[in-house]
C-alpha positions as CSV (number, residue, x, y, z in Angstrom):
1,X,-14.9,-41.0,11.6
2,X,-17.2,-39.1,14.3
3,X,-19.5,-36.2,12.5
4,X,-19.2,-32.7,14.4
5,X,-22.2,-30.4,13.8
6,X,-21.5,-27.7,11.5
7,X,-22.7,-24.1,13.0
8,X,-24.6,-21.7,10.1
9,X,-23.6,-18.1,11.1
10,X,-25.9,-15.4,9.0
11,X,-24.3,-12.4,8.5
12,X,-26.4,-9.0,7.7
13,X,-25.6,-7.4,4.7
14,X,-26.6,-4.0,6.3
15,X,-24.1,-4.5,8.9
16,X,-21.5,-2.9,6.9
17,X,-24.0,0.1,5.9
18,X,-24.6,0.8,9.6
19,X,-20.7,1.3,10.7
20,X,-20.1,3.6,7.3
21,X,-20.7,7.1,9.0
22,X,-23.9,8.7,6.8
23,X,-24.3,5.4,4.8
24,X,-25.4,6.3,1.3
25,X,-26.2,9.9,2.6
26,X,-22.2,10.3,2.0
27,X,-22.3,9.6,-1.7
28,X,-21.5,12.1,-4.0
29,X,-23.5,13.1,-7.2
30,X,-22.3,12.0,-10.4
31,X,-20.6,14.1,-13.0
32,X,-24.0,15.4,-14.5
33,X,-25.4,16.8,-11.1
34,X,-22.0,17.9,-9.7
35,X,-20.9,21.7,-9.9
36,X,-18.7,22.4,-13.1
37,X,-16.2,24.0,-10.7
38,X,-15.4,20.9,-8.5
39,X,-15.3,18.6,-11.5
40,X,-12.2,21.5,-12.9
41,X,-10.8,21.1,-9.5
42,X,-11.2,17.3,-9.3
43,X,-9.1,17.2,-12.4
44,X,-6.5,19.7,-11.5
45,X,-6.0,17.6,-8.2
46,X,-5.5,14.5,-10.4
47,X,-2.7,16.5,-12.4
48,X,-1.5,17.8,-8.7
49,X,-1.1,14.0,-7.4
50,X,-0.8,13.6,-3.9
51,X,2.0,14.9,-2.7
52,X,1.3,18.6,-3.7
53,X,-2.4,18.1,-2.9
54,X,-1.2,17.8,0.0
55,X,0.8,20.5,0.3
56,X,-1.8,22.8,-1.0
57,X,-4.6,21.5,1.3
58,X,-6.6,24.2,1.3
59,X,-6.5,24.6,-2.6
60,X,-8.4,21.6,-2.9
61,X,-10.3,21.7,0.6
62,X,-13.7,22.5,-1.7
63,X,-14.0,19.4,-3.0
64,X,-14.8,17.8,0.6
65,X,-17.7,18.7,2.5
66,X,-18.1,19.9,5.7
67,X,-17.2,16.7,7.7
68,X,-15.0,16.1,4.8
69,X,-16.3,13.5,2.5
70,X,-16.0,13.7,-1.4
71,X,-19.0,16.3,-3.1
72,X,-17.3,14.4,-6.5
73,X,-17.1,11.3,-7.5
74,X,-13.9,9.6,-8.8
75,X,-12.7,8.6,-11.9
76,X,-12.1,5.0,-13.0
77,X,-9.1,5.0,-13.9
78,X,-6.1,2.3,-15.0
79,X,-3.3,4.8,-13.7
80,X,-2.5,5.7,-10.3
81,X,-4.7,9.1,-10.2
82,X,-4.9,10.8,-6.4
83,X,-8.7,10.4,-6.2
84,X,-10.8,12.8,-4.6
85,X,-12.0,10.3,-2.0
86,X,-8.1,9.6,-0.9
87,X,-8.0,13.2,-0.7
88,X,-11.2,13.8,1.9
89,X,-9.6,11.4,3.7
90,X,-6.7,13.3,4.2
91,X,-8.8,15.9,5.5
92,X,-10.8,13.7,7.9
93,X,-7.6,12.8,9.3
94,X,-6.6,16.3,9.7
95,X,-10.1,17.4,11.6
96,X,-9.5,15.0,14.1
């Protein structure tokens, strides 16, 4: 049986950190350092689910930032809760 060389490809682990727009600059604070407001309204978007989230858009804008990435974290969870990065997404997709 001949032997065929076997090629070793190295793949950078901060390859993926380079294509996420902001990297770890995008990562919201946890519970302790985020405002008391946006964690109320991250739970009243869970109880909204996605569909009226949606709908009410601008209810829930605040919880995105600017360029519309998550300013809370979500919640582990073993339901199907609407999370607030789902959500940002929603509203990047609407920006552009």
């Amino acid at each position: 049986m001949p032997k065929h060389p076997i090629l070793t490809v190295l793949l950078l682990s901060a390859a993926p950190a380079l294509a996420s727009p902001g990297g770890s600059a995008r990562r919201p604070p946890d519970d302790a350092q985020a405002p008391r407001e946006l964690i109320a309204l991250r739970g009243q978007l869970f109880n909204a689910g996605e569909q009226r989230a949606r709908q009410q858009m601008q209810r829930f804008r605040p919880l995105c930032d600017r360029d519309g990435y998550p300013l809370v974290g979500n919640v582990l969870n073993k339901g199907e809760l609407y999370q607030p990065s789902q959500f940002c997404a929603e509203v990047r997709k609407v920006r552009s």
